[in-house]
Predicted model as a PDB file, atoms N, CA, C, CB and O in Angstrom, pLDDT in the B-factor column:
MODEL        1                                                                  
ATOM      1  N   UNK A   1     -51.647 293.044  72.519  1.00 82.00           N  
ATOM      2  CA  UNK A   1     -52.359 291.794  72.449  1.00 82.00           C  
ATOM      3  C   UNK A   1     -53.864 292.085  72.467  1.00 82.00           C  
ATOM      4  CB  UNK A   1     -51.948 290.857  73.617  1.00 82.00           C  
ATOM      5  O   UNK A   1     -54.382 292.659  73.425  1.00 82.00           O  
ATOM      6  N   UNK A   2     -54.452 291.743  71.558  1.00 93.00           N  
ATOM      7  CA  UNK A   2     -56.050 291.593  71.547  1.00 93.00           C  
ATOM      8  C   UNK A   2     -56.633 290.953  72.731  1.00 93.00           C  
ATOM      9  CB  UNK A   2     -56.535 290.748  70.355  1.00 93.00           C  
ATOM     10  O   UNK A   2     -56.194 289.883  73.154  1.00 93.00           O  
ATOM     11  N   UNK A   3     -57.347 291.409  73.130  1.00 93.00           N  
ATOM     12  CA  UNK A   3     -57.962 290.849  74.323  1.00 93.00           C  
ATOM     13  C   UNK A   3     -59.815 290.582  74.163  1.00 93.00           C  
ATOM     14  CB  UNK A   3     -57.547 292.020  75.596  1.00 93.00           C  
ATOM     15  O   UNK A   3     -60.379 291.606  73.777  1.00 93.00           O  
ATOM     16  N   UNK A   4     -60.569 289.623  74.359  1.00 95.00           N  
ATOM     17  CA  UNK A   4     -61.896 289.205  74.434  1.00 95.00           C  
ATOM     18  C   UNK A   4     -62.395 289.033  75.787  1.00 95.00           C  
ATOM     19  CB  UNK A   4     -62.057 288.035  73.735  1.00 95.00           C  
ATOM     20  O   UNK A   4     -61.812 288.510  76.736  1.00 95.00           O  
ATOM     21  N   UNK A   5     -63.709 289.614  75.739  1.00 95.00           N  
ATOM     22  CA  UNK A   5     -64.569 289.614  76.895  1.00 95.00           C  
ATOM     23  C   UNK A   5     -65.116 288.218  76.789  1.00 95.00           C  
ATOM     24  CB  UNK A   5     -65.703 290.791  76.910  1.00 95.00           C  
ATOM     25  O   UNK A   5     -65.560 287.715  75.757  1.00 95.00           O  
ATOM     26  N   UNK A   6     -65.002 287.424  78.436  1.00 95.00           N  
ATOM     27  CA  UNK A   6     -65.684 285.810  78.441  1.00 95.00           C  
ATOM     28  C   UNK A   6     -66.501 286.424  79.649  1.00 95.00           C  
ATOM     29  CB  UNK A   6     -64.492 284.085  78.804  1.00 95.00           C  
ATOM     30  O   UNK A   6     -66.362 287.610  79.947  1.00 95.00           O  
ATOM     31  N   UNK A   7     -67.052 285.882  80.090  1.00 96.00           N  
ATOM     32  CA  UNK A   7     -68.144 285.153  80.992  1.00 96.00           C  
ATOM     33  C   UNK A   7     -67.834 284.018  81.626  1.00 96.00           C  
ATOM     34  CB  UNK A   7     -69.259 284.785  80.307  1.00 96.00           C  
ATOM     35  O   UNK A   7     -67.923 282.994  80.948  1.00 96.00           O  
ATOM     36  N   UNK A   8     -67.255 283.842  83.522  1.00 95.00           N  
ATOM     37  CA  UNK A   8     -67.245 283.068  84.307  1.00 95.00           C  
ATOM     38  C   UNK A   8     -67.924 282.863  84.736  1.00 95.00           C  
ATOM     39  CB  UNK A   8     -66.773 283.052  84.828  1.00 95.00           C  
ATOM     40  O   UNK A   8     -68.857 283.505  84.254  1.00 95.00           O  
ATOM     41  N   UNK A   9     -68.529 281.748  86.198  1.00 97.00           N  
ATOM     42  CA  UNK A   9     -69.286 281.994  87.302  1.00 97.00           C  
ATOM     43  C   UNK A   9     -68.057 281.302  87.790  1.00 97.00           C  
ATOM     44  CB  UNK A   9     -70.896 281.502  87.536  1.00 97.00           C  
ATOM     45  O   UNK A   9     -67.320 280.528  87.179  1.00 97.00           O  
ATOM     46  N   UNK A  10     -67.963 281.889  89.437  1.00 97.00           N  
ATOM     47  CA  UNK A  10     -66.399 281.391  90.397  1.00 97.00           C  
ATOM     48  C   UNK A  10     -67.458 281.552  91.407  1.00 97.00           C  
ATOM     49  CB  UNK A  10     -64.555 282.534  90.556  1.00 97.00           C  
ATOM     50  O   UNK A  10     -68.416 282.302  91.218  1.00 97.00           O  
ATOM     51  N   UNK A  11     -67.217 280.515  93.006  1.00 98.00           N  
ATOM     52  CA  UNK A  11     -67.973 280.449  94.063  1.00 98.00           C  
ATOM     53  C   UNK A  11     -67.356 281.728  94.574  1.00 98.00           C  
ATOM     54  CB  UNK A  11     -67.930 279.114  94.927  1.00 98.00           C  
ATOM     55  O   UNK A  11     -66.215 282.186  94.507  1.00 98.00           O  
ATOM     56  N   UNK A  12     -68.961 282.331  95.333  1.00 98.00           N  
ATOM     57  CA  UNK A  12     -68.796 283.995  95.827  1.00 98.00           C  
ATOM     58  C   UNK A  12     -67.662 284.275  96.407  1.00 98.00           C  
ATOM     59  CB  UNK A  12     -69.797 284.519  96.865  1.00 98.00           C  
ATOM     60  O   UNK A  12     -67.020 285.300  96.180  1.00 98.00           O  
ATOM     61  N   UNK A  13     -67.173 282.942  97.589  1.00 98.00           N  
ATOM     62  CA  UNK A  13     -66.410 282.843  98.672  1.00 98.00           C  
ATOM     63  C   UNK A  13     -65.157 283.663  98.234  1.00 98.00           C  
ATOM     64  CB  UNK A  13     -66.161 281.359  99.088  1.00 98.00           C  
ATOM     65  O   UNK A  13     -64.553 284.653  98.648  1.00 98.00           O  
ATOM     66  N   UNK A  14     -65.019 282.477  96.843  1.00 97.00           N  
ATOM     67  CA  UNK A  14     -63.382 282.562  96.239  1.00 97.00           C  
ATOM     68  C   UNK A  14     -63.446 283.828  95.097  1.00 97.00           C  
ATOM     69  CB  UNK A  14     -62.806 280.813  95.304  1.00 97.00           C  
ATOM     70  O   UNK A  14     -62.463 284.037  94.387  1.00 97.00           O  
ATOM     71  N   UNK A  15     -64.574 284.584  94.986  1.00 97.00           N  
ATOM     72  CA  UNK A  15     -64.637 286.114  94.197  1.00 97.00           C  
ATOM     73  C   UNK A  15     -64.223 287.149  95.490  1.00 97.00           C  
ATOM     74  CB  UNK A  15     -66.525 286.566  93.457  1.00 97.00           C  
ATOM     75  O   UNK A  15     -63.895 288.293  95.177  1.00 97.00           O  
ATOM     76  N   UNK A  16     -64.228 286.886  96.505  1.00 97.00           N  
ATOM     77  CA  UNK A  16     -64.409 287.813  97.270  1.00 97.00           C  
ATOM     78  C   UNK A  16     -62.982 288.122  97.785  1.00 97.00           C  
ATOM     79  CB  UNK A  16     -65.424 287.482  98.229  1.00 97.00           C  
ATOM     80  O   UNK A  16     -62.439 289.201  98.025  1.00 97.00           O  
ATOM     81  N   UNK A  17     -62.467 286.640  97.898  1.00 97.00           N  
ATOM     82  CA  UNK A  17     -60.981 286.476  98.292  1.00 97.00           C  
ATOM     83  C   UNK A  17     -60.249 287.049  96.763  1.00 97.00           C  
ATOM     84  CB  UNK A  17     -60.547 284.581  98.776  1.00 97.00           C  
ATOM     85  O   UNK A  17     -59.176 287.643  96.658  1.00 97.00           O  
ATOM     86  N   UNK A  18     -60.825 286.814  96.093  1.00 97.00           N  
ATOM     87  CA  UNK A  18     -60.039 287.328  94.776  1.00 97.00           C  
ATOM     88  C   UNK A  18     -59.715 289.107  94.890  1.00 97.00           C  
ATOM     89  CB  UNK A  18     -61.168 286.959  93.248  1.00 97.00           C  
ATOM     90  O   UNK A  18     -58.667 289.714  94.672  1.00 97.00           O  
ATOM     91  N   UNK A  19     -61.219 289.669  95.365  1.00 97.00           N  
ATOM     92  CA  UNK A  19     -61.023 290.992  95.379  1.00 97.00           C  
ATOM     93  C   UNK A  19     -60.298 291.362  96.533  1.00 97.00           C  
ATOM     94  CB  UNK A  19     -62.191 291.669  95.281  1.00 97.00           C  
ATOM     95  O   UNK A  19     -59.554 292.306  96.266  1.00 97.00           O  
ATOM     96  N   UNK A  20     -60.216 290.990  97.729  1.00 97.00           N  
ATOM     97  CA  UNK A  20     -59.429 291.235  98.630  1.00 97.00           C  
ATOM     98  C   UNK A  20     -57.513 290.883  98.445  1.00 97.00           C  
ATOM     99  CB  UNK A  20     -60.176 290.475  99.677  1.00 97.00           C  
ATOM    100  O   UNK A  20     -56.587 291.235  99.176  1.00 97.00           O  
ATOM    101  N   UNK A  21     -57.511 290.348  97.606  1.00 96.00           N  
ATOM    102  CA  UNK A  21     -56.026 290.852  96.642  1.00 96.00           C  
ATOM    103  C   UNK A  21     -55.844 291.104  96.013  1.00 96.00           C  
ATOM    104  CB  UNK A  21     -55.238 290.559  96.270  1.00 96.00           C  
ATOM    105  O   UNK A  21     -54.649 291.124  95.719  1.00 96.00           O  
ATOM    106  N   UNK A  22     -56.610 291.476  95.299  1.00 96.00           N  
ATOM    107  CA  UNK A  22     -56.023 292.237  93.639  1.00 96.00           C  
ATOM    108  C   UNK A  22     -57.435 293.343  93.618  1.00 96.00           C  
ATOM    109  CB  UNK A  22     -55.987 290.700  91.702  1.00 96.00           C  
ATOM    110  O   UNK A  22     -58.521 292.930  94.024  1.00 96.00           O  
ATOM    111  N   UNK A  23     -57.283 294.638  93.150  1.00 95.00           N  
ATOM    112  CA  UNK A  23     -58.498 295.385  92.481  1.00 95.00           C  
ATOM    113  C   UNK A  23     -59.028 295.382  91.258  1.00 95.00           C  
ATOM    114  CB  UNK A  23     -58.368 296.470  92.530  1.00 95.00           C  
ATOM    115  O   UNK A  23     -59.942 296.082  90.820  1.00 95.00           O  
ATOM    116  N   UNK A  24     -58.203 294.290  90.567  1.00 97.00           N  
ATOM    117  CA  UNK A  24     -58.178 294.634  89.445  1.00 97.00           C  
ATOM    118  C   UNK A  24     -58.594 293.004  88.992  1.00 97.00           C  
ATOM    119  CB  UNK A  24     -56.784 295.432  88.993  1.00 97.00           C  
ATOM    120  O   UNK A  24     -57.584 292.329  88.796  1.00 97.00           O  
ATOM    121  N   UNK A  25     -59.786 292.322  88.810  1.00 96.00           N  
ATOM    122  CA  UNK A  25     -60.183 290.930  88.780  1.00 96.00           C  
ATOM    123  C   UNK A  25     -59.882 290.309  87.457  1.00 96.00           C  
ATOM    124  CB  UNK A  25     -61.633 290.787  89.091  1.00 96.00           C  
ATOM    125  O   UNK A  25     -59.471 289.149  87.451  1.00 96.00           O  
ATOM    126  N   UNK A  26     -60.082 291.116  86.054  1.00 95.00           N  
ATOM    127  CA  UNK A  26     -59.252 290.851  85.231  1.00 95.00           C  
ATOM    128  C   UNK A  26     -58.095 290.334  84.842  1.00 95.00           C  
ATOM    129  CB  UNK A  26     -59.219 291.345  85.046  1.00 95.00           C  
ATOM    130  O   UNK A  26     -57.893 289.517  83.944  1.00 95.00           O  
ATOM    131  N   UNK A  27     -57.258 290.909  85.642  1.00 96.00           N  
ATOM    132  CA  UNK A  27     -55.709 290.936  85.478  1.00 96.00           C  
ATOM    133  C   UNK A  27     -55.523 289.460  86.259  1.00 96.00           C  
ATOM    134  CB  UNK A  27     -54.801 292.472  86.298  1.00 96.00           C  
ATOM    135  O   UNK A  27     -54.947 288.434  85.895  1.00 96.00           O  
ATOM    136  N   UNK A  28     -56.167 289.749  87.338  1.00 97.00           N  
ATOM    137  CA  UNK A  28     -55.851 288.119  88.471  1.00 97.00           C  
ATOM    138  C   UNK A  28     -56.183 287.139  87.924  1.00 97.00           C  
ATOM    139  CB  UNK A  28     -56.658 287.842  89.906  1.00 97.00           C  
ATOM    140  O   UNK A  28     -55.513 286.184  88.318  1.00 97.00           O  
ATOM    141  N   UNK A  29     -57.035 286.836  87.057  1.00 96.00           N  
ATOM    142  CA  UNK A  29     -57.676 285.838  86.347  1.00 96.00           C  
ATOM    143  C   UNK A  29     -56.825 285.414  85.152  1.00 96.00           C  
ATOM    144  CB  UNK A  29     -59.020 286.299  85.936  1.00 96.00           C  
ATOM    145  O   UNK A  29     -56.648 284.252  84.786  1.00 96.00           O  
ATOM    146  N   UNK A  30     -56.340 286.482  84.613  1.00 96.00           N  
ATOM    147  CA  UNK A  30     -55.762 286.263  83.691  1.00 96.00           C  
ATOM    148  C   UNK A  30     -54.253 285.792  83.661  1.00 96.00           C  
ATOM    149  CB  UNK A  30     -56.000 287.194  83.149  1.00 96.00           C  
ATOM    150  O   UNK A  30     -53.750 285.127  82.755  1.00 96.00           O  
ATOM    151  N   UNK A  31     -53.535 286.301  84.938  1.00 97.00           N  
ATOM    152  CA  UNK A  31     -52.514 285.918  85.534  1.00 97.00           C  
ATOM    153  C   UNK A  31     -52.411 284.913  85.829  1.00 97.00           C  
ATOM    154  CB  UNK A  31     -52.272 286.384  86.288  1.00 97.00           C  
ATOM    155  O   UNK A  31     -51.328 284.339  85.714  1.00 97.00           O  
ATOM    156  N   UNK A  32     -53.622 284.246  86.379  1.00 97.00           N  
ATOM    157  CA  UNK A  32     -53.931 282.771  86.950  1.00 97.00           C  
ATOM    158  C   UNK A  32     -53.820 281.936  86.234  1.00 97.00           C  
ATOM    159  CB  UNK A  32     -55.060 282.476  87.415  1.00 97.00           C  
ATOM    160  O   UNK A  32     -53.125 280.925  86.330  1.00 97.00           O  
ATOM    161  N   UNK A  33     -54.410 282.225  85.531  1.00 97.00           N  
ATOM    162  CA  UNK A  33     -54.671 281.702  83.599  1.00 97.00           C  
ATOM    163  C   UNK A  33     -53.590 280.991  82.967  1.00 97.00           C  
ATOM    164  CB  UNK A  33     -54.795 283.102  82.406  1.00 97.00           C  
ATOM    165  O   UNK A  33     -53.463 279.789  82.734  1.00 97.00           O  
ATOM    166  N   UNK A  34     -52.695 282.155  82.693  1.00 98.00           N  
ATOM    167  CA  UNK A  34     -51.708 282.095  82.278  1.00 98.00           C  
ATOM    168  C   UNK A  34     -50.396 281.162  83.212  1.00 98.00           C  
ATOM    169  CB  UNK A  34     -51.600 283.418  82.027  1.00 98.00           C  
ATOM    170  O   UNK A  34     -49.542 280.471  82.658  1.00 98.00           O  
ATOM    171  N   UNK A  35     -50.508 281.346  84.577  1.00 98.00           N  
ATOM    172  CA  UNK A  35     -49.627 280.147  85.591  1.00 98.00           C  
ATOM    173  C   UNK A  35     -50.165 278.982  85.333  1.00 98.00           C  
ATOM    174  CB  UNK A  35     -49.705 280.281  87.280  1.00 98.00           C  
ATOM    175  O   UNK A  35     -49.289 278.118  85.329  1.00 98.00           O  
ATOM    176  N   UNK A  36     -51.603 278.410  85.033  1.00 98.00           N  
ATOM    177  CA  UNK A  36     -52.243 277.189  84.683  1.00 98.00           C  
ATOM    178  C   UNK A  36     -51.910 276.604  83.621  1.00 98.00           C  
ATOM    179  CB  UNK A  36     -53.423 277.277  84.603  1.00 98.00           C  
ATOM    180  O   UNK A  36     -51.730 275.387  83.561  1.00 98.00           O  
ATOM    181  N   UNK A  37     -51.746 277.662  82.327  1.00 98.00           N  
ATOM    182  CA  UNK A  37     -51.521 276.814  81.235  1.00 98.00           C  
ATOM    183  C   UNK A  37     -50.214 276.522  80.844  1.00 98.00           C  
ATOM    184  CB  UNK A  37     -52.108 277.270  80.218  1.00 98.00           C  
ATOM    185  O   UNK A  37     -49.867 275.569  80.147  1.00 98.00           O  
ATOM    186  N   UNK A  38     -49.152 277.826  81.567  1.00 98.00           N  
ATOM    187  CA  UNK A  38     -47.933 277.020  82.101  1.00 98.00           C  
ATOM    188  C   UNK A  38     -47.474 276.123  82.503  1.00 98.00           C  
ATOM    189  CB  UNK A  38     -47.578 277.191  82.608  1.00 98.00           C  
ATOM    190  O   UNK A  38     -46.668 275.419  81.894  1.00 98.00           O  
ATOM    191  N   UNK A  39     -47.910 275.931  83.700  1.00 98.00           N  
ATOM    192  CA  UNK A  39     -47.529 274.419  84.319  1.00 98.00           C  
ATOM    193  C   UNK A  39     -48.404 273.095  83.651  1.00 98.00           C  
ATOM    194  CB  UNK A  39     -47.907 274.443  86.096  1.00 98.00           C  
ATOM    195  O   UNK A  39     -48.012 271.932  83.734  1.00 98.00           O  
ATOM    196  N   UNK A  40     -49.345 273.415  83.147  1.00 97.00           N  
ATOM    197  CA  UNK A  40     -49.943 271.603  82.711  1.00 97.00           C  
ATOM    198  C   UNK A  40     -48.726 271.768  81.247  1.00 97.00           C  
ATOM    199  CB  UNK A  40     -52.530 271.304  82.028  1.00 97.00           C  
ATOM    200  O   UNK A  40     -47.994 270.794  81.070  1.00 97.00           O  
ATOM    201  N   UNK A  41     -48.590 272.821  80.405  1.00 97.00           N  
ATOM    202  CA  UNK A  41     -47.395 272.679  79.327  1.00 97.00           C  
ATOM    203  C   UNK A  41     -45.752 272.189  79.784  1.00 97.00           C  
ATOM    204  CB  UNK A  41     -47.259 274.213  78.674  1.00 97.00           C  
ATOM    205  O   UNK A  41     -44.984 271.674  78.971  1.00 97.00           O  
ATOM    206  N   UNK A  42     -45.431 272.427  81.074  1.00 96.00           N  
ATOM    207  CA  UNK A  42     -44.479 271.903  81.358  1.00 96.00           C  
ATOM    208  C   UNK A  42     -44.369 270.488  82.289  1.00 96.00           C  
ATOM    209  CB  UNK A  42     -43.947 272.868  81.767  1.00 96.00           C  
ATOM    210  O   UNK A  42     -43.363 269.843  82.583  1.00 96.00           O  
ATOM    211  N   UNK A  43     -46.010 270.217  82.692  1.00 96.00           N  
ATOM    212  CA  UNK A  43     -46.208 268.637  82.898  1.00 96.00           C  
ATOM    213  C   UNK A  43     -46.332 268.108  81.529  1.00 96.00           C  
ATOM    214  CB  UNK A  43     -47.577 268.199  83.806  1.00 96.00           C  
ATOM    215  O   UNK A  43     -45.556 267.167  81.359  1.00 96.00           O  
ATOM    216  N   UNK A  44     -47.024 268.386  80.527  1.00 92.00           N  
ATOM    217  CA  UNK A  44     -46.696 267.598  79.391  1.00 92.00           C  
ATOM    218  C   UNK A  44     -45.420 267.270  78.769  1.00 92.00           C  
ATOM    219  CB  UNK A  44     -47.268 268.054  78.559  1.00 92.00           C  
ATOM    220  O   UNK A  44     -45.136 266.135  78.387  1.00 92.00           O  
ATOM    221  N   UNK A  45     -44.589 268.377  78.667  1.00 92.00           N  
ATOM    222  CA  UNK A  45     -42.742 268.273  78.418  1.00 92.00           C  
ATOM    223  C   UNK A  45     -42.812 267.441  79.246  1.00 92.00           C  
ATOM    224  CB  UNK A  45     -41.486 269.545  78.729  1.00 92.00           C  
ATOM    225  O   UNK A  45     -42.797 266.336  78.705  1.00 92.00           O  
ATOM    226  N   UNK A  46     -42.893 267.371  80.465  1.00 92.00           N  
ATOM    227  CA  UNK A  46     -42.091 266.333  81.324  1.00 92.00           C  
ATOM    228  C   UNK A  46     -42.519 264.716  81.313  1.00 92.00           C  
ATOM    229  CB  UNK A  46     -42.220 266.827  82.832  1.00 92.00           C  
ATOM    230  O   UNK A  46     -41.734 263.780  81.464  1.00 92.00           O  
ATOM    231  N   UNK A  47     -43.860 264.629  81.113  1.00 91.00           N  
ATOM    232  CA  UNK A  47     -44.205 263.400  80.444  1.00 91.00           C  
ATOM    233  C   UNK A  47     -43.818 263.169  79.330  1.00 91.00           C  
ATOM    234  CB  UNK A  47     -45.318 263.201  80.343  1.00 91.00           C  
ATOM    235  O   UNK A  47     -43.483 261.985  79.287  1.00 91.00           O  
ATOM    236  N   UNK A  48     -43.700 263.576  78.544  1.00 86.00           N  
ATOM    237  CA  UNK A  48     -43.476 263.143  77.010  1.00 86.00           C  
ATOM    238  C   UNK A  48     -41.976 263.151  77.184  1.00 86.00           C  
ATOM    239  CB  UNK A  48     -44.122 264.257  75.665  1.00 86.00           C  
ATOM    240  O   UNK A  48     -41.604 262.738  76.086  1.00 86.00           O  
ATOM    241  N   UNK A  49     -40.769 263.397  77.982  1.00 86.00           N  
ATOM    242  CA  UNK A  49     -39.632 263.599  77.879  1.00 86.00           C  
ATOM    243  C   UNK A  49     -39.521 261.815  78.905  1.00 86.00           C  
ATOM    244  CB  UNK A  49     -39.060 265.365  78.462  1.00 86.00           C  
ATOM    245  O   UNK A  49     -38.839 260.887  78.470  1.00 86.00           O  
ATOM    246  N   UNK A  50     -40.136 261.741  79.908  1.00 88.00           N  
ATOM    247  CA  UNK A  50     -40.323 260.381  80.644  1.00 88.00           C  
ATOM    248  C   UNK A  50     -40.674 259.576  79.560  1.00 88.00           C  
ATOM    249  CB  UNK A  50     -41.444 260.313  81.837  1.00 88.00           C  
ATOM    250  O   UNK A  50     -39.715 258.828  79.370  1.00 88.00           O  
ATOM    251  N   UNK A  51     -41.916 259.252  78.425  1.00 86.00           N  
ATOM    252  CA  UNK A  51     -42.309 258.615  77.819  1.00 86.00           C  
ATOM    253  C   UNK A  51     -42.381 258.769  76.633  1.00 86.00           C  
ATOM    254  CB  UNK A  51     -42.988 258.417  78.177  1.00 86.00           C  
ATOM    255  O   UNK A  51     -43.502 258.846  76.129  1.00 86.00           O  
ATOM    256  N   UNK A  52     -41.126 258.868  75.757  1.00 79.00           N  
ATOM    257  CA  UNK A  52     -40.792 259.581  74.591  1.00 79.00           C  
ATOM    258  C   UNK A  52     -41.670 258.582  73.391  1.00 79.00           C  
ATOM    259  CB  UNK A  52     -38.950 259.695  74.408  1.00 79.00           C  
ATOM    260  O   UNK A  52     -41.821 257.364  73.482  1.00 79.00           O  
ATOM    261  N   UNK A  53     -42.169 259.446  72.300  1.00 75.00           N  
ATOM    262  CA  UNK A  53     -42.732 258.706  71.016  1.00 75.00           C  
ATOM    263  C   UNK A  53     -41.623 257.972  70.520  1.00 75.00           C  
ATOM    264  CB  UNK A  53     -43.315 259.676  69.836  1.00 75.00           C  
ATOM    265  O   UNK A  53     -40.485 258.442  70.506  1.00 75.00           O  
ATOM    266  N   UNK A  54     -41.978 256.578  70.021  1.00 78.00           N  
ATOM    267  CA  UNK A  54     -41.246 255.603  69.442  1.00 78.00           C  
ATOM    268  C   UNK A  54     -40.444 256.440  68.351  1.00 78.00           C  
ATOM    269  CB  UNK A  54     -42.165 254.401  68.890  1.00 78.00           C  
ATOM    270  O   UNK A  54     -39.250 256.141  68.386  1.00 78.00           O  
ATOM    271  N   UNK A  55     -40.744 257.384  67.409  1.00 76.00           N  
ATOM    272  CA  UNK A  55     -40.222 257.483  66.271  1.00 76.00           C  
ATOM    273  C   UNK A  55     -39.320 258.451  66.869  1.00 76.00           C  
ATOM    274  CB  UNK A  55     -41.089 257.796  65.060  1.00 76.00           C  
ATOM    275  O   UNK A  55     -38.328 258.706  66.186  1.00 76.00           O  
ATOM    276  N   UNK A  56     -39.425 259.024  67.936  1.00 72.00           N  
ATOM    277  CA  UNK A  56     -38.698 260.323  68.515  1.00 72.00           C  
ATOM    278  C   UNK A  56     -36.875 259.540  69.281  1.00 72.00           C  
ATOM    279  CB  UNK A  56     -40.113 261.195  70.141  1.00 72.00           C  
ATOM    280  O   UNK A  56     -35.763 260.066  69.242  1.00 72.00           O  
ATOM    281  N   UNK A  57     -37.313 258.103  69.917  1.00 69.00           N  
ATOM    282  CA  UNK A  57     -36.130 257.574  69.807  1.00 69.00           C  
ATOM    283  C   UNK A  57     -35.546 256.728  68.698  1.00 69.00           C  
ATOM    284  CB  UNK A  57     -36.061 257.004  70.747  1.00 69.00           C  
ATOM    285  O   UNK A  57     -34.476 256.194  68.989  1.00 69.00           O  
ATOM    286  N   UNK A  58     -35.974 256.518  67.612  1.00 68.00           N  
ATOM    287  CA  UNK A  58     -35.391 256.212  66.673  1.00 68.00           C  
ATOM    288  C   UNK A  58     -34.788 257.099  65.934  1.00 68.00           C  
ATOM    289  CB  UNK A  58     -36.002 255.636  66.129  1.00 68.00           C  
ATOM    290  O   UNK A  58     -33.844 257.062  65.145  1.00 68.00           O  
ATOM    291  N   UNK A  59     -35.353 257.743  66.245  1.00 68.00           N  
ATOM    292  CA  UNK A  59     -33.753 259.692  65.374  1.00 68.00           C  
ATOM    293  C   UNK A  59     -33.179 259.756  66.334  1.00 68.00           C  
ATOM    294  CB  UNK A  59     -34.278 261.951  64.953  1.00 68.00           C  
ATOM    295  O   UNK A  59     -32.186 260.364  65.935  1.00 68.00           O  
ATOM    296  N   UNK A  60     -32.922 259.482  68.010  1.00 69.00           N  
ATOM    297  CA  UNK A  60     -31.760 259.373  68.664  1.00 69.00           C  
ATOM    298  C   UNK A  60     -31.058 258.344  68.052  1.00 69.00           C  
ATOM    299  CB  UNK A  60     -31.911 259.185  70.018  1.00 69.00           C  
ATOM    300  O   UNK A  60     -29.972 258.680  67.580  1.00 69.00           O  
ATOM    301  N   UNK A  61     -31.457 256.922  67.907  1.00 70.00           N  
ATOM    302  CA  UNK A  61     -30.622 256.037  67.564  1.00 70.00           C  
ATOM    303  C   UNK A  61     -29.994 256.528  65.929  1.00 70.00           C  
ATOM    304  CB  UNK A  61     -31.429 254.599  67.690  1.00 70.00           C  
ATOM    305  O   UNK A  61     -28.829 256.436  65.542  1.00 70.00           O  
ATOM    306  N   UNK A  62     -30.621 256.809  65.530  1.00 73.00           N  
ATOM    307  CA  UNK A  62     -30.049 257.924  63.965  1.00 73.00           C  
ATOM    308  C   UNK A  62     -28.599 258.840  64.027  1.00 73.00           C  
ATOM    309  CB  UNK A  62     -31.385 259.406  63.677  1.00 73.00           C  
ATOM    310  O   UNK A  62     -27.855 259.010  63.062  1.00 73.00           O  
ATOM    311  N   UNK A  63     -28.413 259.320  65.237  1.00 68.00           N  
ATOM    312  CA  UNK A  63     -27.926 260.438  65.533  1.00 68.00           C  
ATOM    313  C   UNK A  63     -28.765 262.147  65.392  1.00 68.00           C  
ATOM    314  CB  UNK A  63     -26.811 260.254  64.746  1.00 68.00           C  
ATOM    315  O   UNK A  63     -28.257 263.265  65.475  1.00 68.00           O  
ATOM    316  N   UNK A  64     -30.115 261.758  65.169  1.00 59.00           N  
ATOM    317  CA  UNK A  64     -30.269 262.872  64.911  1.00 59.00           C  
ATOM    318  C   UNK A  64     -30.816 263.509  66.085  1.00 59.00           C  
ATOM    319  CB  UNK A  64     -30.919 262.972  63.832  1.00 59.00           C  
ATOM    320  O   UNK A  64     -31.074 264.713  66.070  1.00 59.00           O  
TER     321      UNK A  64                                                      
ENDMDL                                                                          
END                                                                             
């Protein structure tokens, strides 16, 4: 996987706690990252499965 260099600023407090578990600040961030955009993707499934698009129950009523 290709990977790109970004530029954060995070409060010192919560950089410091970062380094005091992981050595590796990259990886934690990116790990983090990746659990974040997980879960808001599986709050969206779950809304959109609660509040389905009109045309999305009309192909149930279809059979499809």
């Amino acid at each position: 996987m290709a990977t790109v260099r970004v530029t954060i600023t995070l409060p010192k407090d919560l950089l410091q706690e970062v380094d005091q578990l992981e050595r590796n600040r990259s990886r934690f961030v990116s790990e983090a990252i990746q659990h974040e955009v997980a879960r808001r993707r599986r709050a969206a499934l779950m809304a959109s499965l609660r509040n389905p698009h009109p045309e999305t129950t009309q192909l149930v009523d279809t059979g499809m």
